[in-house]
GUMIDREN-98153 format. One record per residue: residue in three letters; y, z, x of N, C-alpha, C in turn. Coordinates in nm, 2 decimals, m for minus. Layout:
// GUMIDREN-98153
<fiza code="ALA" n_Y="Y" n_Z="Z" n_X="X" ca_Y="Y" ca_Z="Z" ca_X="X" c_Y="Y" c_Z="Z" c_X="X"/>
...
//
This chain:
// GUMIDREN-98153
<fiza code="UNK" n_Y="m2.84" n_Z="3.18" n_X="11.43" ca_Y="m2.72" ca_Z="3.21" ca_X="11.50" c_Y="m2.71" c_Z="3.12" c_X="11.62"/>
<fiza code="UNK" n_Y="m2.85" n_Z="3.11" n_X="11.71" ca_Y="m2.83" ca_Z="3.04" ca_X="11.78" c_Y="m2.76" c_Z="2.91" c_X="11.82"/>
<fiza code="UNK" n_Y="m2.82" n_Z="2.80" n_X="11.67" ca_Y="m2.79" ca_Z="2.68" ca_X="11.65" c_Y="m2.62" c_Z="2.65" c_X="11.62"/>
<fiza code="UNK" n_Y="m2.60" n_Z="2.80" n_X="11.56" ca_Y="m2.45" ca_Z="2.75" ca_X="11.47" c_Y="m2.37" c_Z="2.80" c_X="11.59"/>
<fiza code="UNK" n_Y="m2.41" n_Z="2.87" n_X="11.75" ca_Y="m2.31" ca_Z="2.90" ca_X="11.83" c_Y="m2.29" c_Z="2.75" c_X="11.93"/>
<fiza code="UNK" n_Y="m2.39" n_Z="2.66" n_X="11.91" ca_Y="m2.47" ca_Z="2.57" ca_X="12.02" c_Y="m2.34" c_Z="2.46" c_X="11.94"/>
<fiza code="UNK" n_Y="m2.34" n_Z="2.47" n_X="11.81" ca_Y="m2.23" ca_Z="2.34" ca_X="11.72" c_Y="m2.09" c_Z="2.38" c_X="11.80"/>
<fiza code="UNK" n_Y="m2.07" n_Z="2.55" n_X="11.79" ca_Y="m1.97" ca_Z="2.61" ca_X="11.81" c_Y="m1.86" c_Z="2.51" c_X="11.94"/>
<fiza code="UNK" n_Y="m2.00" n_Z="2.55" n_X="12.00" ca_Y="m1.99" ca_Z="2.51" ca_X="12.15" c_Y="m1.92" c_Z="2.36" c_X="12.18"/>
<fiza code="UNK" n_Y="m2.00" n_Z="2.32" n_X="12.14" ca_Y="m2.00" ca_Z="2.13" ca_X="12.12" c_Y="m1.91" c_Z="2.08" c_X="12.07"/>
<fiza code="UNK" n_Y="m1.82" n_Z="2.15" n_X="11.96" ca_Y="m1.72" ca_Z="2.10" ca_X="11.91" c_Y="m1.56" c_Z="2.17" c_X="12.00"/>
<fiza code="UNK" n_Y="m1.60" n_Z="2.26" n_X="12.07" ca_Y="m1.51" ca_Z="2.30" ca_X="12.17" c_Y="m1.47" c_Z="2.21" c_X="12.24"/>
<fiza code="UNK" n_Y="m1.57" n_Z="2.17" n_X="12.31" ca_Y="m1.62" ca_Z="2.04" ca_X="12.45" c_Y="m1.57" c_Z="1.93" c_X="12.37"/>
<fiza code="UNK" n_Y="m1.57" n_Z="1.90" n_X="12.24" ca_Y="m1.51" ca_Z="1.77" ca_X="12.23" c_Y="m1.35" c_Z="1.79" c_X="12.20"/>
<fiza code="UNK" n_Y="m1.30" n_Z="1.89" n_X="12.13" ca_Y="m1.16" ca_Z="1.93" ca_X="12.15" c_Y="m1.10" c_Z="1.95" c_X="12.29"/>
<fiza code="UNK" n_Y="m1.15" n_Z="1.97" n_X="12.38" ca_Y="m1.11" ca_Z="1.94" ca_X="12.55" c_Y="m1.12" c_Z="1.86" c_X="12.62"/>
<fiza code="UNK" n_Y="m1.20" n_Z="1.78" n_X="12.54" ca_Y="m1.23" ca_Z="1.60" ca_X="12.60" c_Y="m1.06" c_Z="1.56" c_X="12.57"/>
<fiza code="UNK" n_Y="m1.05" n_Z="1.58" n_X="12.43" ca_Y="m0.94" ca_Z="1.49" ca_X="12.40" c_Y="m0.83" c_Z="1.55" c_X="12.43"/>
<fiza code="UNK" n_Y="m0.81" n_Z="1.64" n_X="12.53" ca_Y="m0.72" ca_Z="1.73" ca_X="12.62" c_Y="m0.60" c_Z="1.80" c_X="12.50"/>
<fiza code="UNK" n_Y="m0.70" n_Z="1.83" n_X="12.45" ca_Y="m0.65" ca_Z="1.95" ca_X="12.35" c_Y="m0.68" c_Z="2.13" c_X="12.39"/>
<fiza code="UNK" n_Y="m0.58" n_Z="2.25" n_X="12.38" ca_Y="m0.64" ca_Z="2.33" ca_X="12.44" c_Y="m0.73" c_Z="2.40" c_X="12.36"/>
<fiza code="UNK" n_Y="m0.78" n_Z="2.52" n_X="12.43" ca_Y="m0.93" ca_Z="2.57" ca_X="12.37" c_Y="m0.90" c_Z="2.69" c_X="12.24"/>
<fiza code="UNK" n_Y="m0.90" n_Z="2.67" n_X="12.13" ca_Y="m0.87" ca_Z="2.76" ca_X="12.06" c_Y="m0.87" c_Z="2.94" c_X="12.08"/>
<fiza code="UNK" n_Y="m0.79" n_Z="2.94" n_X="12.07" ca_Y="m0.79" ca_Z="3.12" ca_X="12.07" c_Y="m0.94" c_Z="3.21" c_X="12.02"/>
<fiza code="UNK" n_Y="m0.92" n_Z="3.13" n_X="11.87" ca_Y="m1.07" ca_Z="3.19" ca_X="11.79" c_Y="m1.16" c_Z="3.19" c_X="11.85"/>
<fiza code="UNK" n_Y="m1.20" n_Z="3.06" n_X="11.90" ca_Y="m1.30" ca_Z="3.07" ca_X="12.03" c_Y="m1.31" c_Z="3.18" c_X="12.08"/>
<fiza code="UNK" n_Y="m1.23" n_Z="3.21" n_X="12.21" ca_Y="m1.23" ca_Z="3.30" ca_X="12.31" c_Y="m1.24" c_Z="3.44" c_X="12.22"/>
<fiza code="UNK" n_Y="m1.20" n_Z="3.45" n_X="12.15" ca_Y="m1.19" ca_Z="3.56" ca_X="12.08" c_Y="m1.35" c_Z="3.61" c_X="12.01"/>
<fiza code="UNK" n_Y="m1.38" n_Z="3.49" n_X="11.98" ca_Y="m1.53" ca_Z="3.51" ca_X="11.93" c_Y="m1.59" c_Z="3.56" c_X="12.08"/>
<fiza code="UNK" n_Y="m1.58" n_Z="3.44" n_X="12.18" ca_Y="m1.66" ca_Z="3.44" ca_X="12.30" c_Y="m1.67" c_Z="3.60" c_X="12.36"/>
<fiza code="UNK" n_Y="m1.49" n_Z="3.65" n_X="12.35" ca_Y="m1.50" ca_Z="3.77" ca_X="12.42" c_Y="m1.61" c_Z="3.90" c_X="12.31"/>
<fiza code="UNK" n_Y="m1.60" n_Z="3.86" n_X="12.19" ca_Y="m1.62" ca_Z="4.00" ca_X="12.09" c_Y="m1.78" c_Z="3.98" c_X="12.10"/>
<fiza code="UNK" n_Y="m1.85" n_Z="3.84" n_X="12.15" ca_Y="m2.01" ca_Z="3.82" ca_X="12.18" c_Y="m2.05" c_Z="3.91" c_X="12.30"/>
<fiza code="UNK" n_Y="m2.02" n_Z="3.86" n_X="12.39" ca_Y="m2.02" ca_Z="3.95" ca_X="12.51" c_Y="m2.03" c_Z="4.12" c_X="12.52"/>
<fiza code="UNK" n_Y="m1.91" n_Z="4.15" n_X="12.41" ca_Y="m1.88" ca_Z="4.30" ca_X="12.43" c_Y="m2.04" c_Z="4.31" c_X="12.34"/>
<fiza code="UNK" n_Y="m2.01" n_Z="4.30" n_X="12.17" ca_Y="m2.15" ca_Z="4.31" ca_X="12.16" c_Y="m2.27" c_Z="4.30" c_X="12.20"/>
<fiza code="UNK" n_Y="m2.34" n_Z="4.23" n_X="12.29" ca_Y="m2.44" ca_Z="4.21" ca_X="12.36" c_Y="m2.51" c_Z="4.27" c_X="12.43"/>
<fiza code="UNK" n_Y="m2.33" n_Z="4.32" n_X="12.51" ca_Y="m2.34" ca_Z="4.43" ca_X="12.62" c_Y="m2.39" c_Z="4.54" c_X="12.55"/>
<fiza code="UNK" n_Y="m2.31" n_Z="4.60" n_X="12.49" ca_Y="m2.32" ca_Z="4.73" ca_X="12.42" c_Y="m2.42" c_Z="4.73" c_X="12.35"/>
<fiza code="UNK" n_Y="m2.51" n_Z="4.63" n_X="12.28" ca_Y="m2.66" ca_Z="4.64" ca_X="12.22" c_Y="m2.79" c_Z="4.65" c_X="12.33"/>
<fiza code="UNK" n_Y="m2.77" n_Z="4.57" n_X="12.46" ca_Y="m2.88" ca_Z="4.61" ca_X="12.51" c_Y="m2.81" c_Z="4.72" c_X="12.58"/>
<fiza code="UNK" n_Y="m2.73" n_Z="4.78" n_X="12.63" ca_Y="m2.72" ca_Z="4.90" ca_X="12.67" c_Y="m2.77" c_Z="4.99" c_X="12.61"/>
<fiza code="UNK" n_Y="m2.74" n_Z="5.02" n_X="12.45" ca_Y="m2.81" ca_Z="5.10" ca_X="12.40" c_Y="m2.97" c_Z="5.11" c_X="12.34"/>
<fiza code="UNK" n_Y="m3.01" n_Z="4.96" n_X="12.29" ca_Y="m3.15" ca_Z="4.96" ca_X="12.33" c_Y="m3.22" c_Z="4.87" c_X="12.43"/>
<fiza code="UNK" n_Y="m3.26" n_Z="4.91" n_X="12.51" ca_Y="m3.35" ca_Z="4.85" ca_X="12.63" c_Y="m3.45" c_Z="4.89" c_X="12.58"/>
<fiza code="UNK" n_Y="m3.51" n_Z="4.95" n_X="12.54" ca_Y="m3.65" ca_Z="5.01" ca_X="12.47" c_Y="m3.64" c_Z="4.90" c_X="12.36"/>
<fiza code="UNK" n_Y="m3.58" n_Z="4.87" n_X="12.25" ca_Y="m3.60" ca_Z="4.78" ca_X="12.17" c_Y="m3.63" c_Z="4.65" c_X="12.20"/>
<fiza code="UNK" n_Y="m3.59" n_Z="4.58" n_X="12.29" ca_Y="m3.66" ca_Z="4.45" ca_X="12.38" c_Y="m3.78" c_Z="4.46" c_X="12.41"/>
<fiza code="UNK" n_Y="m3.82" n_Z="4.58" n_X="12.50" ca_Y="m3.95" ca_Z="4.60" ca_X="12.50" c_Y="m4.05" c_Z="4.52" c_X="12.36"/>
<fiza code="UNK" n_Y="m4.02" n_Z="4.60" n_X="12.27" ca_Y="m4.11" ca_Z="4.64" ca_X="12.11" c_Y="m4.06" c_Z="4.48" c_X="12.07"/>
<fiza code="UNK" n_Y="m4.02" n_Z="4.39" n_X="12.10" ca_Y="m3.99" ca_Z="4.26" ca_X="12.01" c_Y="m4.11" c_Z="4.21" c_X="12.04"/>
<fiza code="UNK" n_Y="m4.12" n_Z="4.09" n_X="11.93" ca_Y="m4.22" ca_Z="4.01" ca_X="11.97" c_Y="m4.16" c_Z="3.92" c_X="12.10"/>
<fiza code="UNK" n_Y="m4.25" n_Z="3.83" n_X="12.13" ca_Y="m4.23" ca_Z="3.76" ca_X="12.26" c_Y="m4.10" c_Z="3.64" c_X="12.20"/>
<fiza code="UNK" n_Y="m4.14" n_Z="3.61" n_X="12.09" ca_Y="m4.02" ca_Z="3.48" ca_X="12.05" c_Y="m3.86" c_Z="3.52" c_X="12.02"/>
<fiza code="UNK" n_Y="m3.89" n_Z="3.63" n_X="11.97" ca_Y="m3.76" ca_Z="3.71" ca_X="11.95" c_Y="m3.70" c_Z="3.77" c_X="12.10"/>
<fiza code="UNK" n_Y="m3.76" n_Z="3.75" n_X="12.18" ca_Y="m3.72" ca_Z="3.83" ca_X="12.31" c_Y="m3.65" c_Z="3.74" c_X="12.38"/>
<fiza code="UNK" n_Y="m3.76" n_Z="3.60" n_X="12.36" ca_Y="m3.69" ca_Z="3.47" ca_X="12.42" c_Y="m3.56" c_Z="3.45" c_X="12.34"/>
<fiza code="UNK" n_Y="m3.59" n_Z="3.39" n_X="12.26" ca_Y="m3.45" ca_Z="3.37" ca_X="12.18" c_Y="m3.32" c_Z="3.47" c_X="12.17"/>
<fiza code="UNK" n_Y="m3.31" n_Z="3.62" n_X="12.20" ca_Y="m3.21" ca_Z="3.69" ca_X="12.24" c_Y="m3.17" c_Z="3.65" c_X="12.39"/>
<fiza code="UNK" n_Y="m3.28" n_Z="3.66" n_X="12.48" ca_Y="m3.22" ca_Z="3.63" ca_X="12.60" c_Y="m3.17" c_Z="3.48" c_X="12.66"/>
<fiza code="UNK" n_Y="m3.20" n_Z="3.37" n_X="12.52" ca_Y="m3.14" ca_Z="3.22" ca_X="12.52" c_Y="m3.00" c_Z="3.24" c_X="12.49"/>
<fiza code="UNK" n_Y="m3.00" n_Z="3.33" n_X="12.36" ca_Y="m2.87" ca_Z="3.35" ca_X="12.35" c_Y="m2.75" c_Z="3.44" c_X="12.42"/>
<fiza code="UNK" n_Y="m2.81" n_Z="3.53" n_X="12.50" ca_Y="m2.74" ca_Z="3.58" ca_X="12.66" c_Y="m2.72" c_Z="3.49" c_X="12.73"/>
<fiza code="UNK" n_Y="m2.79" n_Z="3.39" n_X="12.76" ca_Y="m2.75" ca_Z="3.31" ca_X="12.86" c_Y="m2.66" c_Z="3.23" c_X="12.81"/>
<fiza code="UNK" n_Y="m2.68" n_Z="3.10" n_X="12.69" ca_Y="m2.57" ca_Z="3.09" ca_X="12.65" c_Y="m2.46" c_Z="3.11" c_X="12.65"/>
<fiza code="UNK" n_Y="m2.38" n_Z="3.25" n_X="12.62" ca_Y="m2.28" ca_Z="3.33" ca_X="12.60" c_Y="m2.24" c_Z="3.27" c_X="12.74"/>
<fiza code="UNK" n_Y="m2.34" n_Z="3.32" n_X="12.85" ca_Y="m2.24" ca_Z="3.38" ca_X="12.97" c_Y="m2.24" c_Z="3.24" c_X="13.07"/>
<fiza code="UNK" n_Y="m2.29" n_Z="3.14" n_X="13.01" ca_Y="m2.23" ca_Z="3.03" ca_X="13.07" c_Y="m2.14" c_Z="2.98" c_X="13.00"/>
<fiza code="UNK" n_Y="m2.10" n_Z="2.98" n_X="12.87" ca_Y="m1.99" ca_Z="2.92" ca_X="12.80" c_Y="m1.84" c_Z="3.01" c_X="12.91"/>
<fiza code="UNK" n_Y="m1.89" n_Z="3.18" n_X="12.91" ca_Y="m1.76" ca_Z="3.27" ca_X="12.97" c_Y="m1.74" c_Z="3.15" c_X="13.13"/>
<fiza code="UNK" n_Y="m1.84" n_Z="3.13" n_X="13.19" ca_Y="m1.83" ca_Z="3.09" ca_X="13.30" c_Y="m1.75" c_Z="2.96" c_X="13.29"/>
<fiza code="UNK" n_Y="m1.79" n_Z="2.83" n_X="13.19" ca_Y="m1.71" ca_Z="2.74" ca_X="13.17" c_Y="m1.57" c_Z="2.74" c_X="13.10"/>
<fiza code="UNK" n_Y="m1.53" n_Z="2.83" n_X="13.05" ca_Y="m1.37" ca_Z="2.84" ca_X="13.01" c_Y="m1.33" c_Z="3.01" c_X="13.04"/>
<fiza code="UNK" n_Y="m1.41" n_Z="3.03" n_X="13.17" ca_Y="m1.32" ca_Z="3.17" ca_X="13.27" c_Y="m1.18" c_Z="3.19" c_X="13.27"/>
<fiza code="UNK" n_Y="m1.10" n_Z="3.08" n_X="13.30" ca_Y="m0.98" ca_Z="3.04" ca_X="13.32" c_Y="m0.90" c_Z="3.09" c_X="13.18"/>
<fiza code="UNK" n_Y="m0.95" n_Z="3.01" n_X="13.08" ca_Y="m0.92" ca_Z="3.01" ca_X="12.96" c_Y="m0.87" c_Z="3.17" c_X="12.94"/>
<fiza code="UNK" n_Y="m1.02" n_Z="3.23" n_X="12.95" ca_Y="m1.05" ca_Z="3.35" ca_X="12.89" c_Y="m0.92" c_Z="3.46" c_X="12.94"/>
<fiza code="UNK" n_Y="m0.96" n_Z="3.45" n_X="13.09" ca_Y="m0.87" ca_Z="3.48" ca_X="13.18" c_Y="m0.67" c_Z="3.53" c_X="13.10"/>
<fiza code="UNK" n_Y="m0.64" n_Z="3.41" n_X="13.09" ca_Y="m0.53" ca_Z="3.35" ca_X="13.02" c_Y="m0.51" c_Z="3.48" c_X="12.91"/>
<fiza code="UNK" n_Y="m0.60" n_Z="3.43" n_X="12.82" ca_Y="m0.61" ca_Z="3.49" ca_X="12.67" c_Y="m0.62" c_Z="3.64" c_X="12.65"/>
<fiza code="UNK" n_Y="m0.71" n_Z="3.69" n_X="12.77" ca_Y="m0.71" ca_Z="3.85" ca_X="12.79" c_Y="m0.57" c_Z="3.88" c_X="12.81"/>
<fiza code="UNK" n_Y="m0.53" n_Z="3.82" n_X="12.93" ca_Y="m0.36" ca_Z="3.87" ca_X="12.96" c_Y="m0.27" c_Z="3.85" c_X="12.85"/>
<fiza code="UNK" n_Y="m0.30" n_Z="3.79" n_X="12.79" ca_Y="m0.18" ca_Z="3.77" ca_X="12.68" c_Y="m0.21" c_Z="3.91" c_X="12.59"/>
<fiza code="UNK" n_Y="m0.33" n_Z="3.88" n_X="12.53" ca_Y="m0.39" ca_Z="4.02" ca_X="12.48" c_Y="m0.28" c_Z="4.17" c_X="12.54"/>
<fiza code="UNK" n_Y="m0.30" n_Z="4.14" n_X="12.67" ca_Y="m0.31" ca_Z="4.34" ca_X="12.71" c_Y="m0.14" c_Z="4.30" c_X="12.73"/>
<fiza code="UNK" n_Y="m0.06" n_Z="4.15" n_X="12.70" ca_Y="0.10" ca_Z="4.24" ca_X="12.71" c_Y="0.13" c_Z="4.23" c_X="12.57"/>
<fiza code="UNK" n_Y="0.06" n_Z="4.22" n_X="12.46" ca_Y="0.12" ca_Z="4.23" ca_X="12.34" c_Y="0.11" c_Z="4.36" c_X="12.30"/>
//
């Protein structure tokens, strides 16, 4: 999962190079990562504990990820939520 969100990413960045805007799907993925993530360690914090050490890294590679992509197209997101809550 990691690898295929990292393409995800990269191919965004080059669709904004060529001042194209940021796909919806995107944000949409980006927002529905977040909520899940949230809502999984909320409910197990005890489960991170019991992982092995590589698995622990690699979830929390993939948190960070997420939440610097949110930080790099905030704006975006921003946007896309509002349109969301007037439809």
């Amino acid at each position: 999962m990691f690898q295929e969100f990292d393409k995800l990413i990269r191919l965004v960045q080059r669709q904004t190079n060529v001042a194209e805007r940021v796909p919806g799907v995107f944000l949409k993925a980006l927002q529905s990562l977040e909520i899940s993530m949230n809502s999984g360690f909320a409910k197990e914090k005890e489960s991170k504990k019991k992982m092995n050490q590589a698995n622990a890294k690699a979830l929390t590679g993939v948190k960070k990820k997420i939440k610097t992509a949110q930080k790099e197209y905030e704006v975006q997101l921003k946007q896309y939520l509002e349109v969301l809550l007037l439809a």
